[in-house]
mmCIF file of the protein (N, C-alpha, C, O) and its ligand, coordinates in Angstrom:
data_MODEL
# 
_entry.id   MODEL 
# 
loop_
_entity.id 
_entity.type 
_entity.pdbx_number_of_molecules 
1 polymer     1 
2 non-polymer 1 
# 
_entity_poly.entity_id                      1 
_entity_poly.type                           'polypeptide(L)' 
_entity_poly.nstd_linkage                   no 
_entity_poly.nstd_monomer                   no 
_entity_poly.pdbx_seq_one_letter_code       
;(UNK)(UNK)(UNK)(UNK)(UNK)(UNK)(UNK)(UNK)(UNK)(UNK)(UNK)(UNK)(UNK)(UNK)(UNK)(UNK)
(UNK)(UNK)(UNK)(UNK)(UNK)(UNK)(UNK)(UNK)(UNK)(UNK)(UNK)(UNK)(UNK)(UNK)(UNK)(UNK)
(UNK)(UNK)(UNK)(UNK)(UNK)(UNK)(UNK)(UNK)(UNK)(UNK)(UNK)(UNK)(UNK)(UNK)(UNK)
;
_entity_poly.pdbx_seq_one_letter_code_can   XXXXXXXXXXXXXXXXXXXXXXXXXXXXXXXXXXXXXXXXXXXXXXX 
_entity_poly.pdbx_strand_id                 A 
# 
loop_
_entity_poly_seq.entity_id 
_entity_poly_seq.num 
_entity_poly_seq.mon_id 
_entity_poly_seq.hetero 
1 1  UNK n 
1 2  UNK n 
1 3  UNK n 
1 4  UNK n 
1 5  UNK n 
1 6  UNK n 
1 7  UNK n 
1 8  UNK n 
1 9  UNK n 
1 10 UNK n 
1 11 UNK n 
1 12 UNK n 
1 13 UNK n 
1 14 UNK n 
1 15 UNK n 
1 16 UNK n 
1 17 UNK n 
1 18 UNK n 
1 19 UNK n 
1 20 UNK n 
1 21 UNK n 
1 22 UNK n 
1 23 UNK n 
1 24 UNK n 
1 25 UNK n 
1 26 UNK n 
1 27 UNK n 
1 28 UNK n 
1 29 UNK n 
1 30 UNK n 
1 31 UNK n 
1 32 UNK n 
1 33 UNK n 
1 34 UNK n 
1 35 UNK n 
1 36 UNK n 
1 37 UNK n 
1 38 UNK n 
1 39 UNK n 
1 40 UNK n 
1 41 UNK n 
1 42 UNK n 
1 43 UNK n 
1 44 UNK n 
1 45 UNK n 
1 46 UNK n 
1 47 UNK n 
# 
loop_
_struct_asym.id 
_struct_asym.entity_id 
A 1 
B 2 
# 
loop_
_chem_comp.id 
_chem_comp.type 
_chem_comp.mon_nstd_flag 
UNK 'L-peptide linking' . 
ZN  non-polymer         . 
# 
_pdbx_entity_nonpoly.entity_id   2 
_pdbx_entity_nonpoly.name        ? 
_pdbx_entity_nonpoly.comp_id     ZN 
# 
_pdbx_nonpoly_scheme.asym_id         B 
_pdbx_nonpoly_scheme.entity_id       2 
_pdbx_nonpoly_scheme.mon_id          ZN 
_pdbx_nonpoly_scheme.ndb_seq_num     1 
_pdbx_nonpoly_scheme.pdb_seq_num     101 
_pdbx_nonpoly_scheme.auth_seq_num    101 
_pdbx_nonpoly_scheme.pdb_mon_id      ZN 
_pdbx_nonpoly_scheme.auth_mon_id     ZN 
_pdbx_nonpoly_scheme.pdb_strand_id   A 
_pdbx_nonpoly_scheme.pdb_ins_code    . 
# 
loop_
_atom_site.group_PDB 
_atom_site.id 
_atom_site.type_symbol 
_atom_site.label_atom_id 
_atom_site.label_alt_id 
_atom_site.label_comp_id 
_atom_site.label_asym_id 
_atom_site.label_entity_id 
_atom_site.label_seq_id 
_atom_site.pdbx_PDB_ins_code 
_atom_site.Cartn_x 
_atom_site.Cartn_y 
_atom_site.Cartn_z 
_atom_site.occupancy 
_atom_site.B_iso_or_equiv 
_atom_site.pdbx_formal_charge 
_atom_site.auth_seq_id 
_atom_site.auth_comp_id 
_atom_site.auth_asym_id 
_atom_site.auth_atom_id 
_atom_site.pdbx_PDB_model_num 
ATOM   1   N  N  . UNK A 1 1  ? -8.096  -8.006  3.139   1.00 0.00 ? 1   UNK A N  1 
ATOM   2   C  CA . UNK A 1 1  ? -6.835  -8.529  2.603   1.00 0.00 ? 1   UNK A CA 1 
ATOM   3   C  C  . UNK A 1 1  ? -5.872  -8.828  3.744   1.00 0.00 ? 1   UNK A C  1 
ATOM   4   O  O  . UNK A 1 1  ? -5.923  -8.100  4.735   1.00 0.00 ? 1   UNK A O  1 
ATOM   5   N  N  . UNK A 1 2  ? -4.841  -10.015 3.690   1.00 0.00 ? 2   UNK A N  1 
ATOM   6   C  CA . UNK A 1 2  ? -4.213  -10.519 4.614   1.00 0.00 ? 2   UNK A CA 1 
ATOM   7   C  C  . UNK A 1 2  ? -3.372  -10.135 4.376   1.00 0.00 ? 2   UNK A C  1 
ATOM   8   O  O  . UNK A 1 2  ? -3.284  -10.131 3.148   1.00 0.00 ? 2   UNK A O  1 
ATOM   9   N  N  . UNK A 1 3  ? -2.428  -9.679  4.887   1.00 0.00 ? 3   UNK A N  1 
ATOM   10  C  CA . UNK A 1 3  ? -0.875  -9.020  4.328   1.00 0.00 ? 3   UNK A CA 1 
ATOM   11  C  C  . UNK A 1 3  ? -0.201  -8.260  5.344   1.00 0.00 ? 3   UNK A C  1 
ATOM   12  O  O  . UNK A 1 3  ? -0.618  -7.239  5.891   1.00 0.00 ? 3   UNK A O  1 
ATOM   13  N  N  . UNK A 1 4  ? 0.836   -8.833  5.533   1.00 0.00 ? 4   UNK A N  1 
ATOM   14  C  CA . UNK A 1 4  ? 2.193   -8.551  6.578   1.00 0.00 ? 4   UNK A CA 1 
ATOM   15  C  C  . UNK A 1 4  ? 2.605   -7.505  6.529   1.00 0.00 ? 4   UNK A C  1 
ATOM   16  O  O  . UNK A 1 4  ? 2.770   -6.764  7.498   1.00 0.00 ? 4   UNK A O  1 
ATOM   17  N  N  . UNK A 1 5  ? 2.895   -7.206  5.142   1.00 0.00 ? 5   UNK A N  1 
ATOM   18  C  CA . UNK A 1 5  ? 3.742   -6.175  4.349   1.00 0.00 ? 5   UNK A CA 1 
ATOM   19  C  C  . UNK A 1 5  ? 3.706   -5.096  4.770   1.00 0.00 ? 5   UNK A C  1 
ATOM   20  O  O  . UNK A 1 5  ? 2.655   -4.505  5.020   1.00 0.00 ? 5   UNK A O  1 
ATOM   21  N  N  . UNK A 1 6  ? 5.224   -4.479  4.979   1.00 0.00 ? 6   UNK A N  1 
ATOM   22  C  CA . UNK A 1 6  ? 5.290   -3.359  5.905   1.00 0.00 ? 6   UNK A CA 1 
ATOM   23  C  C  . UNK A 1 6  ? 6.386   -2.823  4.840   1.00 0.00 ? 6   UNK A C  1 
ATOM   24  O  O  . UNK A 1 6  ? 7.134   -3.658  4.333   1.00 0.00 ? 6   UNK A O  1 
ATOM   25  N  N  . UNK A 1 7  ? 6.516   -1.374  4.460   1.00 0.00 ? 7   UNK A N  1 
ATOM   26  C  CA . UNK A 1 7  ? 6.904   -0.312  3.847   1.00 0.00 ? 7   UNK A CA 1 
ATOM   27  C  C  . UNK A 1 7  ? 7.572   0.845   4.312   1.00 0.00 ? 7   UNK A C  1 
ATOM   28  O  O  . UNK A 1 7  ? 6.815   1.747   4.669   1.00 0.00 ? 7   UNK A O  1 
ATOM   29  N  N  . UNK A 1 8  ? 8.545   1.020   4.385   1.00 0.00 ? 8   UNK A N  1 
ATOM   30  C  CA . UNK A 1 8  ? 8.877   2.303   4.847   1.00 0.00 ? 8   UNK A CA 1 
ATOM   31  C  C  . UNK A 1 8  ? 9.145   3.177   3.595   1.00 0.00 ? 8   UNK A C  1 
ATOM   32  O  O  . UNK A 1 8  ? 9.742   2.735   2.614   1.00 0.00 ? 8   UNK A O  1 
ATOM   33  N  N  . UNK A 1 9  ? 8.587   4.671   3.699   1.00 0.00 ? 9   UNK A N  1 
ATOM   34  C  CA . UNK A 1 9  ? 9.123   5.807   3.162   1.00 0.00 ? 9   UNK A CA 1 
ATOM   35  C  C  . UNK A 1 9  ? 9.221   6.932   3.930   1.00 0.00 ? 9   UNK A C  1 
ATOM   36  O  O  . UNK A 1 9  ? 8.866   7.173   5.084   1.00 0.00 ? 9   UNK A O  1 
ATOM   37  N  N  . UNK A 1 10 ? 9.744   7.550   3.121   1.00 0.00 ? 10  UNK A N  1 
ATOM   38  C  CA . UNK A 1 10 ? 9.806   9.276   3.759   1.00 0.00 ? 10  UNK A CA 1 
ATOM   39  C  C  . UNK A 1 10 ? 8.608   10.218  3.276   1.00 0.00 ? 10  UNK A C  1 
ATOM   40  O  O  . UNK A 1 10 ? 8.056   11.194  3.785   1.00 0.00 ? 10  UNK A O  1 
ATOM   41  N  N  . UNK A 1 11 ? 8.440   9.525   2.097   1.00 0.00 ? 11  UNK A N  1 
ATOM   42  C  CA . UNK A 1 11 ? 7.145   10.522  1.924   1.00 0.00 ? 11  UNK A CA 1 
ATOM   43  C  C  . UNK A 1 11 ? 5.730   9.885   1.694   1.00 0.00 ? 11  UNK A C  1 
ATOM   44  O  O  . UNK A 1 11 ? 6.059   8.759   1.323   1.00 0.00 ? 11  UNK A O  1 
ATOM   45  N  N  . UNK A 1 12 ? 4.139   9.912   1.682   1.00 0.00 ? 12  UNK A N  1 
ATOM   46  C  CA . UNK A 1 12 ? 3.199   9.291   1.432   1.00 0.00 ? 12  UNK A CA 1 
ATOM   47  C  C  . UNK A 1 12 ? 3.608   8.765   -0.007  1.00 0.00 ? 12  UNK A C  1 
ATOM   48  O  O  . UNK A 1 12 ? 3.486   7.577   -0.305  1.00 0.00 ? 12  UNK A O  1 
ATOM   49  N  N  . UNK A 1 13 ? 4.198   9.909   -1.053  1.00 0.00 ? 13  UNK A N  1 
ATOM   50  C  CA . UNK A 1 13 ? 3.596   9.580   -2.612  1.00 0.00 ? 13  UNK A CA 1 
ATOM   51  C  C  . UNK A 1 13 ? 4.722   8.449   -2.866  1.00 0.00 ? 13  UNK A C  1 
ATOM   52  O  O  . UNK A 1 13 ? 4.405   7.615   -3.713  1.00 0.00 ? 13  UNK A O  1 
ATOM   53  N  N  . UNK A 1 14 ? 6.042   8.287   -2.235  1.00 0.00 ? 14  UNK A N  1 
ATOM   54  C  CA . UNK A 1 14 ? 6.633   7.306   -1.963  1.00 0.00 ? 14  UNK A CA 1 
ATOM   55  C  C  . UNK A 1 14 ? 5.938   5.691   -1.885  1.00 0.00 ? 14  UNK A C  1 
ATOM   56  O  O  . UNK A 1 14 ? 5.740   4.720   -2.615  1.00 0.00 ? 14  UNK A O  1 
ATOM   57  N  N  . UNK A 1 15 ? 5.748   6.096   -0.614  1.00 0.00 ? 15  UNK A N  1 
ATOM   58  C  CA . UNK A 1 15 ? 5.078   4.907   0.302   1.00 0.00 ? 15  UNK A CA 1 
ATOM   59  C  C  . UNK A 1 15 ? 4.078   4.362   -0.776  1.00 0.00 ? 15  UNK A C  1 
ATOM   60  O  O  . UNK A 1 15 ? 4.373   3.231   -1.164  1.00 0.00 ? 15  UNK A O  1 
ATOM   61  N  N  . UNK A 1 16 ? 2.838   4.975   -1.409  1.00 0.00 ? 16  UNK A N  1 
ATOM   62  C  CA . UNK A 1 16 ? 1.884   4.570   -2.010  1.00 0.00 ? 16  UNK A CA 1 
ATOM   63  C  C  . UNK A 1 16 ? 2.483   3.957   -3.550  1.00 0.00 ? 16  UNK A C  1 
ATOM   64  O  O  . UNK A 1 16 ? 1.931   2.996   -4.086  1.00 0.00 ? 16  UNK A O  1 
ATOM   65  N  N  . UNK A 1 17 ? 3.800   4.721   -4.228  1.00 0.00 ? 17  UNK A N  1 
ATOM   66  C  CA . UNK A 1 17 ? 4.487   3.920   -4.483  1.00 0.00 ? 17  UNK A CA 1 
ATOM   67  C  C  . UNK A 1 17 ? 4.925   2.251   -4.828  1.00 0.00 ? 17  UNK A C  1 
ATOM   68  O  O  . UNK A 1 17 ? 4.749   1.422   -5.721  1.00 0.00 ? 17  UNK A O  1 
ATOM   69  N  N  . UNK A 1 18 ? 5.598   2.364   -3.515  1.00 0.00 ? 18  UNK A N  1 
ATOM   70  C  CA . UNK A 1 18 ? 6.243   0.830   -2.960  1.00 0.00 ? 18  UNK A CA 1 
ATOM   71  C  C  . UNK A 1 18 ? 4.594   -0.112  -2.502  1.00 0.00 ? 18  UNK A C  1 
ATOM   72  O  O  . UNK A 1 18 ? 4.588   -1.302  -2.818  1.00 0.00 ? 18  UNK A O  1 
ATOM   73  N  N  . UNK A 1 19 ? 3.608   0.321   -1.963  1.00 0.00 ? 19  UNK A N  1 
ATOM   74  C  CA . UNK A 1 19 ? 2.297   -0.158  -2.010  1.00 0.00 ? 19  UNK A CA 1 
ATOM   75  C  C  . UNK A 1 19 ? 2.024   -0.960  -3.667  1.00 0.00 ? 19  UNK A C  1 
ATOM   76  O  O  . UNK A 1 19 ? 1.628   -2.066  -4.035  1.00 0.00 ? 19  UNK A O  1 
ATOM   77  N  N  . UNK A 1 20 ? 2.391   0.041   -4.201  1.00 0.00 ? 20  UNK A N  1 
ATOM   78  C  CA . UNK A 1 20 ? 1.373   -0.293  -5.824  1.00 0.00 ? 20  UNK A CA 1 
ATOM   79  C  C  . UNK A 1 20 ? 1.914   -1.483  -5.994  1.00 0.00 ? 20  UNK A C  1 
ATOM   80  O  O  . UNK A 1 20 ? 1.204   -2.481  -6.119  1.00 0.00 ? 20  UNK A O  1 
ATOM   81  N  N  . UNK A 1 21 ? 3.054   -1.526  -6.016  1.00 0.00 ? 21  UNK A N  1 
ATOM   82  C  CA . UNK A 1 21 ? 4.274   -2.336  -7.103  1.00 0.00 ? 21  UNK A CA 1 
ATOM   83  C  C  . UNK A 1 21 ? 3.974   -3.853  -6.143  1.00 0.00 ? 21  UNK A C  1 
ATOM   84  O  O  . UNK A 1 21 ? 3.530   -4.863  -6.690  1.00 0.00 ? 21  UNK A O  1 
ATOM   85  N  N  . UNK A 1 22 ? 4.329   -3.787  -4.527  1.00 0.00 ? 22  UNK A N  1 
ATOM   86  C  CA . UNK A 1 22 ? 3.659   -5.184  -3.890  1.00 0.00 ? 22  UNK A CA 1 
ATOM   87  C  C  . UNK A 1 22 ? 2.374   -5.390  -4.448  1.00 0.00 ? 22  UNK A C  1 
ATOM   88  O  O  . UNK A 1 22 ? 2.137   -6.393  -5.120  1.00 0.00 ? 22  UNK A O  1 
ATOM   89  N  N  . UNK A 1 23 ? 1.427   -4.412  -4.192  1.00 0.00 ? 23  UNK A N  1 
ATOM   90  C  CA . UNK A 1 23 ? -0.065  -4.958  -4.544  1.00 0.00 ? 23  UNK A CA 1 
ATOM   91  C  C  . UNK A 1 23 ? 0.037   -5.422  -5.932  1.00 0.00 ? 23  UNK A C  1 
ATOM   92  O  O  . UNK A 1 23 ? -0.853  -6.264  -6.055  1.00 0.00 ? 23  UNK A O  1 
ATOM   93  N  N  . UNK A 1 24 ? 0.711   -5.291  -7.105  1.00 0.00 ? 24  UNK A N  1 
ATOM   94  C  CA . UNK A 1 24 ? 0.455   -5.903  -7.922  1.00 0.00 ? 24  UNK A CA 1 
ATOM   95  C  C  . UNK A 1 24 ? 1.330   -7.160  -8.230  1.00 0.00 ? 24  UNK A C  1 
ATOM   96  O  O  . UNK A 1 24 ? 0.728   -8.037  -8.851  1.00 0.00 ? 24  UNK A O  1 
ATOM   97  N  N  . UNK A 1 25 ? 2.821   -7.456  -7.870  1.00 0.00 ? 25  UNK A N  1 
ATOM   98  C  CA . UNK A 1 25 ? 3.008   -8.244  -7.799  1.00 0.00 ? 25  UNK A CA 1 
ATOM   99  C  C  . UNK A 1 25 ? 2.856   -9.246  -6.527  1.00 0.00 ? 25  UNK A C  1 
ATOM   100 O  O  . UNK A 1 25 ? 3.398   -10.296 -6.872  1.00 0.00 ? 25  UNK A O  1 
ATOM   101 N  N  . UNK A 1 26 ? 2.341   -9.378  -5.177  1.00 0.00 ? 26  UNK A N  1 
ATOM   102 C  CA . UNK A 1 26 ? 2.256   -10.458 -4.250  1.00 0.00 ? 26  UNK A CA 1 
ATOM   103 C  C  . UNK A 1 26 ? 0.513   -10.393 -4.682  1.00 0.00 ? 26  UNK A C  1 
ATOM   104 O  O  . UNK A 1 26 ? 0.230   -11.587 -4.770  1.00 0.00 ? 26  UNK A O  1 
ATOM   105 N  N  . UNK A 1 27 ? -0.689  -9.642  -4.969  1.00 0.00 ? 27  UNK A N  1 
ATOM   106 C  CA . UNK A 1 27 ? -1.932  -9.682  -4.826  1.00 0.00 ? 27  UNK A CA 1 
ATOM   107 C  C  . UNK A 1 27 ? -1.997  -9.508  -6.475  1.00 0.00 ? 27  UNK A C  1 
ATOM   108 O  O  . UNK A 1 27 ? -3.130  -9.537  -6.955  1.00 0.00 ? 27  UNK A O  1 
ATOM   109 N  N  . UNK A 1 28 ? -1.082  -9.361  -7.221  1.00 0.00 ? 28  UNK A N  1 
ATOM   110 C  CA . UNK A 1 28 ? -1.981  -9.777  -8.629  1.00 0.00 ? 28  UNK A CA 1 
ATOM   111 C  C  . UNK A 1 28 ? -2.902  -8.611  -9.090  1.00 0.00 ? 28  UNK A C  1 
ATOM   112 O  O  . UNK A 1 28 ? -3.600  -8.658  -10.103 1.00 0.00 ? 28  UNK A O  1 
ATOM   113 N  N  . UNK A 1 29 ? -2.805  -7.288  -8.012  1.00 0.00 ? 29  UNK A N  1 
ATOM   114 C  CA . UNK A 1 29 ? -3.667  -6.684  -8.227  1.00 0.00 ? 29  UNK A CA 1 
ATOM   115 C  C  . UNK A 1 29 ? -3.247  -5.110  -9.157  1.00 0.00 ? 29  UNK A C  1 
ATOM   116 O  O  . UNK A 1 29 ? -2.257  -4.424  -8.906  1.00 0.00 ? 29  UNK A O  1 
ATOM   117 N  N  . UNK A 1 30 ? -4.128  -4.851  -10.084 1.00 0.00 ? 30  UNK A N  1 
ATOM   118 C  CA . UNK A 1 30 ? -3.116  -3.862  -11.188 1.00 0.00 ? 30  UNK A CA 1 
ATOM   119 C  C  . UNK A 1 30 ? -3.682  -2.684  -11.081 1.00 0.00 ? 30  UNK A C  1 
ATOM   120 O  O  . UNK A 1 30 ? -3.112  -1.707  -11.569 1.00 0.00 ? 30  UNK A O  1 
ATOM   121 N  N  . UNK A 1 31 ? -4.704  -2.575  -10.534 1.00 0.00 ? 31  UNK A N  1 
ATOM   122 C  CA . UNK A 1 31 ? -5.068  -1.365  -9.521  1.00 0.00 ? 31  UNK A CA 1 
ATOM   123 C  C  . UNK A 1 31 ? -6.049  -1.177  -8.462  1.00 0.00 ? 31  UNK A C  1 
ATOM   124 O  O  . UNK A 1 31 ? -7.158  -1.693  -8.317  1.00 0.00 ? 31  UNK A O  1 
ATOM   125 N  N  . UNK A 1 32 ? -5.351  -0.246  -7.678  1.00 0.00 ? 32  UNK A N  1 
ATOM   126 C  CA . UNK A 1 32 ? -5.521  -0.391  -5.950  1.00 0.00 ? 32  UNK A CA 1 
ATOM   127 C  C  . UNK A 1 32 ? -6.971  0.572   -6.028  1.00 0.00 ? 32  UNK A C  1 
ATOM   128 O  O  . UNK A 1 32 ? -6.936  1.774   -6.287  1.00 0.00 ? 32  UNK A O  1 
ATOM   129 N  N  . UNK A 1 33 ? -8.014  -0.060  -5.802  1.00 0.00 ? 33  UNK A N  1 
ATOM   130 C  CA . UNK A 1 33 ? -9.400  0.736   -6.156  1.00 0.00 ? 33  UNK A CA 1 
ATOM   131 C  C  . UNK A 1 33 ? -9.870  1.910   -4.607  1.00 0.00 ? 33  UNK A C  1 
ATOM   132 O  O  . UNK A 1 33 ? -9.009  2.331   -3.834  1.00 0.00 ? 33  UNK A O  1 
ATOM   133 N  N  . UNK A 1 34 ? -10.723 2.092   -4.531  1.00 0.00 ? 34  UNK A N  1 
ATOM   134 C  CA . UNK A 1 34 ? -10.920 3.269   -3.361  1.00 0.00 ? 34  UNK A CA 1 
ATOM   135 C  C  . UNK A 1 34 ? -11.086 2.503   -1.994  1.00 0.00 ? 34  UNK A C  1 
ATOM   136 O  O  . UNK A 1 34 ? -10.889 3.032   -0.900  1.00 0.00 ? 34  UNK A O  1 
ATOM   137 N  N  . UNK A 1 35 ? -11.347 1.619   -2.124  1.00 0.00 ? 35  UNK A N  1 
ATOM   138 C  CA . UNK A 1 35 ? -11.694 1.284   -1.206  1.00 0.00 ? 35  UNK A CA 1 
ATOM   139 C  C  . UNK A 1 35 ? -10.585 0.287   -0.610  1.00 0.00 ? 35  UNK A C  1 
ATOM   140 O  O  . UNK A 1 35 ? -10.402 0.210   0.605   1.00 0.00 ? 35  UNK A O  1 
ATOM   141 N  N  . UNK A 1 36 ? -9.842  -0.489  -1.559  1.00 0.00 ? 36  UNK A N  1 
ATOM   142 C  CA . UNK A 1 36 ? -8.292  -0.950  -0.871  1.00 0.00 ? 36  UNK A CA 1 
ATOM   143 C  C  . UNK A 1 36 ? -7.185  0.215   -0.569  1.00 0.00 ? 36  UNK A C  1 
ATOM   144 O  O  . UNK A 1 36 ? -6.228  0.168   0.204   1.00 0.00 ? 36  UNK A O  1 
ATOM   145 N  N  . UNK A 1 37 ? -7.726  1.540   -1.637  1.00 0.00 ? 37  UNK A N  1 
ATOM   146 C  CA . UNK A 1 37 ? -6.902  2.818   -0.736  1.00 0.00 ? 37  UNK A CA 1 
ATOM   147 C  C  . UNK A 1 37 ? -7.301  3.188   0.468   1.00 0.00 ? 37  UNK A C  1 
ATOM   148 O  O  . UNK A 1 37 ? -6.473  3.748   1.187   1.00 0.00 ? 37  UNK A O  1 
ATOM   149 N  N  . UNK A 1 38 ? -8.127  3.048   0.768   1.00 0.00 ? 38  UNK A N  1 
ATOM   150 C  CA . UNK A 1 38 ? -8.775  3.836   2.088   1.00 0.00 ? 38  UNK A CA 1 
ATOM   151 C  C  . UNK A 1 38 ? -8.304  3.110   3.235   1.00 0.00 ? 38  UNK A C  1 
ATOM   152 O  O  . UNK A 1 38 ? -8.140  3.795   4.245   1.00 0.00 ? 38  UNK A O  1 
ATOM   153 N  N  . UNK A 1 39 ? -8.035  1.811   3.321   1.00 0.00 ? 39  UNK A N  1 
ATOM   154 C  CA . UNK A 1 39 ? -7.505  0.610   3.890   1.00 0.00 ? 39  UNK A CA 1 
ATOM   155 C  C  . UNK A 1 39 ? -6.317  0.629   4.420   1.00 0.00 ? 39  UNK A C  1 
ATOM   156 O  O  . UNK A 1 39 ? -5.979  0.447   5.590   1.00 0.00 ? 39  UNK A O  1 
ATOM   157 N  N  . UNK A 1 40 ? -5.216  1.041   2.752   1.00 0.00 ? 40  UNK A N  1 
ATOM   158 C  CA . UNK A 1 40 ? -3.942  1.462   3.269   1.00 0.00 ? 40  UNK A CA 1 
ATOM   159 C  C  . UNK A 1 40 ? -3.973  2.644   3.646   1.00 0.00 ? 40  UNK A C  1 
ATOM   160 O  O  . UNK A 1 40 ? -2.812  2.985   3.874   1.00 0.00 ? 40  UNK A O  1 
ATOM   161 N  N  . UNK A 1 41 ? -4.668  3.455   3.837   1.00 0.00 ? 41  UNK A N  1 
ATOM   162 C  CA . UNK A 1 41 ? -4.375  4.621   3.932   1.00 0.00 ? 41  UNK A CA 1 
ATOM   163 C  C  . UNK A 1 41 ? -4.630  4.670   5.664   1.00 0.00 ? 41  UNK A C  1 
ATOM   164 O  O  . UNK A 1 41 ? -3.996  5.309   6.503   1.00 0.00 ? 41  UNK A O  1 
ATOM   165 N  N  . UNK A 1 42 ? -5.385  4.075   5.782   1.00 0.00 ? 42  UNK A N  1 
ATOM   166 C  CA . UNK A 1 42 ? -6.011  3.791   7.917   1.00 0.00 ? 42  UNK A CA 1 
ATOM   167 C  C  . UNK A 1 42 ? -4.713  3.125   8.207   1.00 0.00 ? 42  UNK A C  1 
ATOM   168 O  O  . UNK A 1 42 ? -4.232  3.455   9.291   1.00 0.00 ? 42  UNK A O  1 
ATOM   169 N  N  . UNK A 1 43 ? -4.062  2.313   7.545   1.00 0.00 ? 43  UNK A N  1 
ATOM   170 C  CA . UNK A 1 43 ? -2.886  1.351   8.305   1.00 0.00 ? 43  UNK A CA 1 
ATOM   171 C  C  . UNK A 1 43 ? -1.428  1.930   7.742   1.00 0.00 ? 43  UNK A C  1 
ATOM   172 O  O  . UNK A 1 43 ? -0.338  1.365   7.826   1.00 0.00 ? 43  UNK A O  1 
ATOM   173 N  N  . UNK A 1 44 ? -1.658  2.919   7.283   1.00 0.00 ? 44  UNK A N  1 
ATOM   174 C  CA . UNK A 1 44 ? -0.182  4.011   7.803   1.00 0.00 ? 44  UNK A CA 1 
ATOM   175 C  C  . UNK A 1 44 ? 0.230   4.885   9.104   1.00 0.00 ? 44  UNK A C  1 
ATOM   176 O  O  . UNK A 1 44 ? -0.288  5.846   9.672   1.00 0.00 ? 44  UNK A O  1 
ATOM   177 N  N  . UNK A 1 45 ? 0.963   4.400   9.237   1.00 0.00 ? 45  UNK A N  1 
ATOM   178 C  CA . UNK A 1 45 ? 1.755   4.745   10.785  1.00 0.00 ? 45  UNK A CA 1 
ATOM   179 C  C  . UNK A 1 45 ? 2.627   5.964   10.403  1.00 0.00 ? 45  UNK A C  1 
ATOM   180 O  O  . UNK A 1 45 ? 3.528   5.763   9.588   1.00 0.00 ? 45  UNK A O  1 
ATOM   181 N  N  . UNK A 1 46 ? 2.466   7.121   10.871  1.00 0.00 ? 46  UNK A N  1 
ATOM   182 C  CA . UNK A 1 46 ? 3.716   8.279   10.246  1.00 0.00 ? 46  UNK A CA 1 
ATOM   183 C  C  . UNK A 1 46 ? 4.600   7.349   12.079  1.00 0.00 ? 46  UNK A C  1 
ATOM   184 O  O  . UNK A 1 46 ? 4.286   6.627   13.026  1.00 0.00 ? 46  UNK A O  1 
ATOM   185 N  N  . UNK A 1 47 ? 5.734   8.075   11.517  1.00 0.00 ? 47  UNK A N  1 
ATOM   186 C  CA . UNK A 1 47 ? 7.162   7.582   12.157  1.00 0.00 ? 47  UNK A CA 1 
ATOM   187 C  C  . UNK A 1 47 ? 7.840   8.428   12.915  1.00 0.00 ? 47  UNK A C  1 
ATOM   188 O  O  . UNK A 1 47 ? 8.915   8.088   13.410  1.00 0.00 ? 47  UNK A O  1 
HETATM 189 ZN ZN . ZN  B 2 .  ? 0.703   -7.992  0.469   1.00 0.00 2 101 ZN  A ZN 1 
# 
């Protein structure tokens, strides 16, 4: 998946959050399966 989209939170359950709500409205997608979690989950940066 191609995507810019950068997120800030304070907490993961946050962050995964603000994830869902883009992934379903810019990707159409209505749920984030294991393997697009595992994805975001490698391209979180703690701060
Ligand atoms: Zn995106």
């Amino acid at each position: 998946m191609q995507c810019d989209f950068v997120a800030k939170a304070k907490t993961e359950e946050a962050l995964m959050k603000k994830i869902a709500e883009h992934a379903k409205k810019a990707h159409n997608m209505q749920n984030i399966d294991e393997a697009t979690l595992s994805k975001i989950k490698s391209a979180i940066k703690e701060v």
